[in-house]
C-alpha positions as CSV (number, residue, x, y, z in Angstrom):
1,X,6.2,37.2,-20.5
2,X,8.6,34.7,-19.6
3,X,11.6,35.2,-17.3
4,X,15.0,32.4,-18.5
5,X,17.9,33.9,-16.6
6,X,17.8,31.2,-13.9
7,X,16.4,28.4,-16.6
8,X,18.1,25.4,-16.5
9,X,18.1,22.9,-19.2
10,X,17.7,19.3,-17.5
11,X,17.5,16.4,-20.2
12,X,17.7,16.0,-23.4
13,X,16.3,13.6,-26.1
14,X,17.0,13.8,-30.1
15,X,15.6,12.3,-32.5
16,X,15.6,12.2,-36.4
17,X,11.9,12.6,-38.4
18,X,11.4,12.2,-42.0
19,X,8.0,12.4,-44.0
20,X,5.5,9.9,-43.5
21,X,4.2,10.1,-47.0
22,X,7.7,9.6,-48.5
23,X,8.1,6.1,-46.5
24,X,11.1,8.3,-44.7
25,X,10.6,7.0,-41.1
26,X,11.9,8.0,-37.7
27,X,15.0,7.1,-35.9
28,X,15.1,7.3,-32.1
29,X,17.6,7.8,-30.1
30,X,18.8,5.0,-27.8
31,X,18.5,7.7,-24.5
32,X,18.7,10.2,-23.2
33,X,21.6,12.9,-24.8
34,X,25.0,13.7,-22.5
35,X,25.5,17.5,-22.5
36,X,28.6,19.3,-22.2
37,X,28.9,22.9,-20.5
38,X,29.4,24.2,-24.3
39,X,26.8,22.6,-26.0
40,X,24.2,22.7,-23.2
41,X,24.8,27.3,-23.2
42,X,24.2,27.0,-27.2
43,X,21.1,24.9,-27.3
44,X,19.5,27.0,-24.2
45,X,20.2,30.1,-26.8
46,X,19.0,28.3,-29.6
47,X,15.9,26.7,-28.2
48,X,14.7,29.6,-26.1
49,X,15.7,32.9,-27.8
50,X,12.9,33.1,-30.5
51,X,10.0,32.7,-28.0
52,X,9.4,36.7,-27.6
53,X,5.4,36.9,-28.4
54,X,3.1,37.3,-25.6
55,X,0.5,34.9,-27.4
56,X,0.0,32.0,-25.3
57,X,-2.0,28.8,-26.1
58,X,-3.8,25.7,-24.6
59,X,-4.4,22.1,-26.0
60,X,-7.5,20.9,-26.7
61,X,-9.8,17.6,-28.0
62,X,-13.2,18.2,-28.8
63,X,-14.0,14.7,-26.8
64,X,-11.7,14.4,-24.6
65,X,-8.2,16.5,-23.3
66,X,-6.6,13.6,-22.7
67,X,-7.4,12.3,-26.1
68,X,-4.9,14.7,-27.1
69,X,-1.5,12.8,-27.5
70,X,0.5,15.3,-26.8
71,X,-1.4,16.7,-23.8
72,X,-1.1,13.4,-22.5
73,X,2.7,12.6,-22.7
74,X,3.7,15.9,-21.4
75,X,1.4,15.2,-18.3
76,X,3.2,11.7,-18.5
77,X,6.3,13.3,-17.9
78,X,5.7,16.1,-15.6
79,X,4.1,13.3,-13.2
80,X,7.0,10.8,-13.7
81,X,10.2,13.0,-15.0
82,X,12.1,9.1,-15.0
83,X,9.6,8.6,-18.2
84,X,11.2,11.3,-20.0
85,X,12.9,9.5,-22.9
86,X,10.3,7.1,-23.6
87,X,7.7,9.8,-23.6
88,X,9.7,11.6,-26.1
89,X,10.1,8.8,-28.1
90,X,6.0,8.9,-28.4
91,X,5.8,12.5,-29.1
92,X,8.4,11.7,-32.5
93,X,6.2,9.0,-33.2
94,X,3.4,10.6,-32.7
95,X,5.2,13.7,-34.9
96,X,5.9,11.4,-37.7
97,X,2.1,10.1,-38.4
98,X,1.0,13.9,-38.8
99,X,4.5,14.0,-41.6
100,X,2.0,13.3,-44.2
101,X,2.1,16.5,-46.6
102,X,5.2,15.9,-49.4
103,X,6.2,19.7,-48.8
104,X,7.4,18.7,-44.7
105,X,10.5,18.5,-44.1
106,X,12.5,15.5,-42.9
107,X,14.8,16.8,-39.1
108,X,15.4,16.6,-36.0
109,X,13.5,16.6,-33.4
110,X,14.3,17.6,-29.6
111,X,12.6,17.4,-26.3
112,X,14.2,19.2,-23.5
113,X,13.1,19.9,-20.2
114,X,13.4,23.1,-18.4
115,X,13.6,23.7,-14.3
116,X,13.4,27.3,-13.3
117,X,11.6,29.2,-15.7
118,X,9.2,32.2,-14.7
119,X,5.9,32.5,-16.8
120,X,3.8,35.6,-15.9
121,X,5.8,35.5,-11.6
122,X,4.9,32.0,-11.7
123,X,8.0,29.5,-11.4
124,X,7.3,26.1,-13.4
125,X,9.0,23.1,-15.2
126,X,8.6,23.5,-19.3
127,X,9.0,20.1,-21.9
128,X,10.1,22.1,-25.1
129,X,10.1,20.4,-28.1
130,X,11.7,21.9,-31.0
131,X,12.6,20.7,-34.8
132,X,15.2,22.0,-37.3
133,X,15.0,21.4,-40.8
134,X,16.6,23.6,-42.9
135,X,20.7,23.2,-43.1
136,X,22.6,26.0,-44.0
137,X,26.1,25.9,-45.1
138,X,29.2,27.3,-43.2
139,X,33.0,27.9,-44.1
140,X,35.4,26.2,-42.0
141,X,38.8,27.7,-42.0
142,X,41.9,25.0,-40.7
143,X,45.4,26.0,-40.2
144,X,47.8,24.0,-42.6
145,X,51.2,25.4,-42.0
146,X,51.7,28.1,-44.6
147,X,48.2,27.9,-46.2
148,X,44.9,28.5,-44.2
149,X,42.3,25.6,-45.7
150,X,38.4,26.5,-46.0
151,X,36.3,23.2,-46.5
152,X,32.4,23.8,-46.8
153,X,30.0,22.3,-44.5
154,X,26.5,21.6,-44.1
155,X,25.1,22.2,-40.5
156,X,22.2,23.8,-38.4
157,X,22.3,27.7,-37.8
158,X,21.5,28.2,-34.2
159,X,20.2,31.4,-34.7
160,X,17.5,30.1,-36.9
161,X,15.1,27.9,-35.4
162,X,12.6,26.5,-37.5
163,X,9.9,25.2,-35.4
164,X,8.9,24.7,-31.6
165,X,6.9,24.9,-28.7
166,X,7.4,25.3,-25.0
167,X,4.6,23.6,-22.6
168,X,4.5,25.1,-19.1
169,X,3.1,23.2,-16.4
170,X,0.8,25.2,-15.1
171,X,-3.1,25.2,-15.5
172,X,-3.0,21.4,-16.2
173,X,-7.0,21.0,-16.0
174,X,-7.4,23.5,-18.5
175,X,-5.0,22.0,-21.1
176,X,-1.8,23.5,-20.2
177,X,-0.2,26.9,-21.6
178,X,1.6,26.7,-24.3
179,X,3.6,28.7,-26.4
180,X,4.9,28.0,-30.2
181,X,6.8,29.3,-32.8
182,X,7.0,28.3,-36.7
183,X,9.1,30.2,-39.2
184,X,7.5,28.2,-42.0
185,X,4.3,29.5,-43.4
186,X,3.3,26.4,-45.8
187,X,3.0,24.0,-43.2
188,X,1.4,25.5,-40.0
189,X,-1.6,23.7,-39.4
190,X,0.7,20.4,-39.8
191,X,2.6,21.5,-36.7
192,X,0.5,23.9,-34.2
193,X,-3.1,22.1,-35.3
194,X,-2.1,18.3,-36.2
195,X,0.7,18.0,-34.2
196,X,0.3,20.1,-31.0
197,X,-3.3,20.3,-30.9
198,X,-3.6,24.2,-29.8
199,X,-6.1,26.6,-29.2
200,X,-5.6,30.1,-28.3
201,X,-5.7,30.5,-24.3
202,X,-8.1,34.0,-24.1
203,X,-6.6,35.5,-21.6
204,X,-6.1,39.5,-21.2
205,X,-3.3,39.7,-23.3
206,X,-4.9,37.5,-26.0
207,X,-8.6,40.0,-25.1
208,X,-6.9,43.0,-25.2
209,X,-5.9,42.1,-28.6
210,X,-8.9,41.4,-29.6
211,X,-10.7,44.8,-28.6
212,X,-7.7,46.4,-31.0
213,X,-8.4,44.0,-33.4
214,X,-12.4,44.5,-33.3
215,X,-12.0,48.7,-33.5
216,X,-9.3,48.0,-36.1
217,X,-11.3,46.2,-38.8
218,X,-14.4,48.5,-37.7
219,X,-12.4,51.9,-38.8
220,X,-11.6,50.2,-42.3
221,X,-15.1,48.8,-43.5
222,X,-17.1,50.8,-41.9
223,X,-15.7,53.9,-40.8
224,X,-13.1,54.3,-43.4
225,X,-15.8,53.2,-46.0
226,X,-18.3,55.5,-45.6
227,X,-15.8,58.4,-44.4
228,X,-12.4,59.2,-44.8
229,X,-8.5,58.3,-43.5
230,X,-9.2,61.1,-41.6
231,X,-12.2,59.8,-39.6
232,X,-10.6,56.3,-39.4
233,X,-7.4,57.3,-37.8
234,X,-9.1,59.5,-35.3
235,X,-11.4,56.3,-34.8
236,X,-8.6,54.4,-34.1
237,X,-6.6,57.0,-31.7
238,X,-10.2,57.5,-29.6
239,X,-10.4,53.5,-29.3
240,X,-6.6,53.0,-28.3
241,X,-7.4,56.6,-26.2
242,X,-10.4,55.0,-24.4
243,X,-9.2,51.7,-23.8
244,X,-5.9,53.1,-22.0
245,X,-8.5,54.5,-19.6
246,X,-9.5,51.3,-18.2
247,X,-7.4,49.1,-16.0
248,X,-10.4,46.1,-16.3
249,X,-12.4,46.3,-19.3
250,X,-16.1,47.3,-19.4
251,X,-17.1,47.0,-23.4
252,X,-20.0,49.1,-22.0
253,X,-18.0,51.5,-20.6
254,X,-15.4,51.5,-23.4
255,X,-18.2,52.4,-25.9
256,X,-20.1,55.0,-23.8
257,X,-16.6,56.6,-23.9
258,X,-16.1,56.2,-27.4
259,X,-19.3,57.1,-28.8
260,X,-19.9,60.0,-26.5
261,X,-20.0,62.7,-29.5
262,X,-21.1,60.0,-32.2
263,X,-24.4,59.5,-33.8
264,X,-26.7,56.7,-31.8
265,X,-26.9,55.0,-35.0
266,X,-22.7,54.5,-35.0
267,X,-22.5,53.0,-31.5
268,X,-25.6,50.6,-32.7
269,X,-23.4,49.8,-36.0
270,X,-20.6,48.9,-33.9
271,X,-22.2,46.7,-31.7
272,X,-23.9,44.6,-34.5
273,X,-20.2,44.1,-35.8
274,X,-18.8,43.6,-32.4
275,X,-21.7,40.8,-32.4
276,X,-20.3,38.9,-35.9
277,X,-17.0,39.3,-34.9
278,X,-17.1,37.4,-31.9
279,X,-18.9,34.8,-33.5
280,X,-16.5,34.6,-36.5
281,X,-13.3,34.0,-34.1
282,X,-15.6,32.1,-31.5
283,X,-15.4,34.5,-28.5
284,X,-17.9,34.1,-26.2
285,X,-17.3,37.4,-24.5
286,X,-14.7,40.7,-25.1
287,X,-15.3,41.6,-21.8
288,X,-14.3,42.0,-17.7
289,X,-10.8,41.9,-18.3
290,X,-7.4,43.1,-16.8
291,X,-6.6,45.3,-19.7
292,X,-2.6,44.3,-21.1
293,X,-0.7,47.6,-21.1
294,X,2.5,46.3,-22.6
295,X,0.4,44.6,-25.4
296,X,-1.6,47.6,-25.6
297,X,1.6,49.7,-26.6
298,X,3.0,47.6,-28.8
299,X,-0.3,46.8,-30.8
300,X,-0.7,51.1,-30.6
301,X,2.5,51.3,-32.2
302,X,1.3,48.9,-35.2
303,X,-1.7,51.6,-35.6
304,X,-1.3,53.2,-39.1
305,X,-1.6,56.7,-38.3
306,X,-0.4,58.6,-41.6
307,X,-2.5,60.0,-44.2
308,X,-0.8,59.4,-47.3
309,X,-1.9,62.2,-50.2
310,X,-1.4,61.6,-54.3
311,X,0.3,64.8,-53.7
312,X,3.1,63.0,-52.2
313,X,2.6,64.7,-49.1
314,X,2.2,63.0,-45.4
315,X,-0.1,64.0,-42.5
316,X,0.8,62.1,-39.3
317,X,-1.1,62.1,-36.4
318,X,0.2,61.8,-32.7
319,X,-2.3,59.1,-30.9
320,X,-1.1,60.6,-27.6
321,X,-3.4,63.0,-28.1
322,X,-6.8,61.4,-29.4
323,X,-8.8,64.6,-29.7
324,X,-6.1,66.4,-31.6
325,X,-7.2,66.1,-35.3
326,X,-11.1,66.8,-34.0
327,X,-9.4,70.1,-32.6
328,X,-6.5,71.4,-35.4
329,X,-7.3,69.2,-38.9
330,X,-9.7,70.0,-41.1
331,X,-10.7,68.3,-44.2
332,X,-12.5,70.0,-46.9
333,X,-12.9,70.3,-50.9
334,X,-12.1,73.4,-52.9
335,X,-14.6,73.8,-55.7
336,X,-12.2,75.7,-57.7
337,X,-9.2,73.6,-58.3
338,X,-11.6,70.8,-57.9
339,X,-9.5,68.9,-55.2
340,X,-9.7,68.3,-51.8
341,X,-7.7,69.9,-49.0
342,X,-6.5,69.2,-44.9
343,X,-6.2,72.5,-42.9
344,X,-3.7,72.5,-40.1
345,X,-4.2,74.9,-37.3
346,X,-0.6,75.4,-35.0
347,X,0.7,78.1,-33.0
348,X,4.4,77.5,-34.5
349,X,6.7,74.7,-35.8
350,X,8.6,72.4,-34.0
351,X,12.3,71.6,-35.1
């Protein structure tokens, strides 16, 4: 998704935040931060590393884009780099008012900007703002003649970054694209929704998702519901199966595929729930789009595709093959031992 081997990071502003509600304030920094060779290779590392998803967002304002404040100081400083500092000085303000919760954490706060980055072949200038909040503590071992010292200390692990968010300048008049990361699960909508002001950017990675997604929670309330594992995992490797087959999405193609040898009534299920879904997430359309093949693999490998038995026994199937378990699994019930059975049909076994 994004390409850092010729990154460079330019400037560097840092700040200190506390919480807003416990009168904690904010310190700025008087300008802009003096980088060393050494320091400058461990925060690239430690700002950059844990962006790995391919999710991708945009900001918004339901009045206005530019309403949203830190739309409008990133813009600020991709027009006028020289306004760096004291744009980043707004964005910690503007980070401290949304501080208000009593579980946020006071930090630090830094806004960086990138040269050289590639997003999707595309070569553009990212403002990164990250925070660190939780300190860890390290051993320090010191030298004292015939003894070796440890002292304990309390720093940052730069392996460990706790929130942040990269802004690429790119699709401006559409709110940016925008990618963010929060290892913190209690305060979320405090940093990506009251902070940063995001919305997801549907694009084909984000719709290819979805179409997995949609045929996912299908499978488990309505195939799985009124069938069996069986019939949900071979749902599931026919969708993945048929979607693979498209390079741009048609749903009406995708469904003419994967209803084929259903009853009418399934296909006419499906799209009723196709219908509420969209609604539910507010997408106006899962449709005419490149399909993502990388996404598409990884979100196939996520697929469940084992049948777990009380018997302690496993079936898996192999979703290379989507017509497989139509073809050599049978499911039954044995009125005798009053149980039900799967009958496996193979020409020999594989070491």
């Amino acid at each position: 998704m994004i390409e850092i081997s010729e990154a460079k990071l330019e400037m560097l502003s840092v700040h200190a935040v506390g919480n807003k509600s416990k009168e904690e304030g904010c310190t700025p920094s008087m300008g802009v931060y003096d980088l060393d060779d050494e320091l400058e290779e461990v925060l690239f590392r430690y700002f950059l590393k844990p962006f790995k998803s391919e999710d991708l967002f945009k900001f918004k304002h339901e009045v206005d884009l530019n309403m949203n404040e830190m739309f409008s100081y990133a813009k600020t400083i991709f027009e006028d780099p020289d306004k760096f500092h004291l744009y980043s000085v707004n964005m910690l303000k503007h980070l401290y008012n949304q501080s208000e919760h009593p579980h946020i954490k006071s930090g630090e706060v830094y806004i960086a900007k990138f040269t050289d980055v590639v997003l999707e072949g595309e070569l553009v200038e990212v403002i990164g703002v990250f925070k660190s909040e939780n300190k860890d503590t390290f051993i320090k071992a010191r030298d004292k003649g015939n003894f070796v010292m440890l002292d304990l200390e309390k720093g940052i692990d730069v392996k460990k970054l706790d929130k942040g968010c990269l802004i690429f300048n790119t699709e401006k008049e559409s709110g940016y694209r925008v990618m963010t990361v929060d290892q913190n699960n209690y305060d979320t909508q405090y940093w990506k929704d009251d902070f940063l002001g995001l919305e997801e950017d549907k694009n084909d990675v984000y719709l290819t998702k979805n179409v997995i997604n949609l045929c996912k929670d299908f499978s488990k309330e309505v195939v799985r519901a009124e069938g069996n594992p069986k019939d949900q995992a071979m749902f599931m490797a026919k969708s993945v199966d048929a979607i693979s087959h498209q390079e741009q999405f048609s749903m009406d193609d995708f469904k003419e595929e994967l209803f084929r040898d259903a009853p009418v009534e399934m296909k006419d299920r499906f799209e009723d729930y196709q219908q509420v879904y969209k609604e539910s997430r507010q997408i106006d359309t899962i449709d005419g789009f490149e399909v993502a093949e990388d996404t598409l693999k990884k979100e196939k490998r996520k697929i469940k595709n084992i049948i777990e038995l009380d018997t302690n026994i496993q079936i898996k199937m192999n979703f290379n093959d989507a017509h497989s378990g139509d073809k050599f699994l049978e499911r039954g019930y044995d009125a005798e031992k009053d149980m039900y059975f799967y009958k496996v049909y193979f020409n020999r076994e594989k070491r």
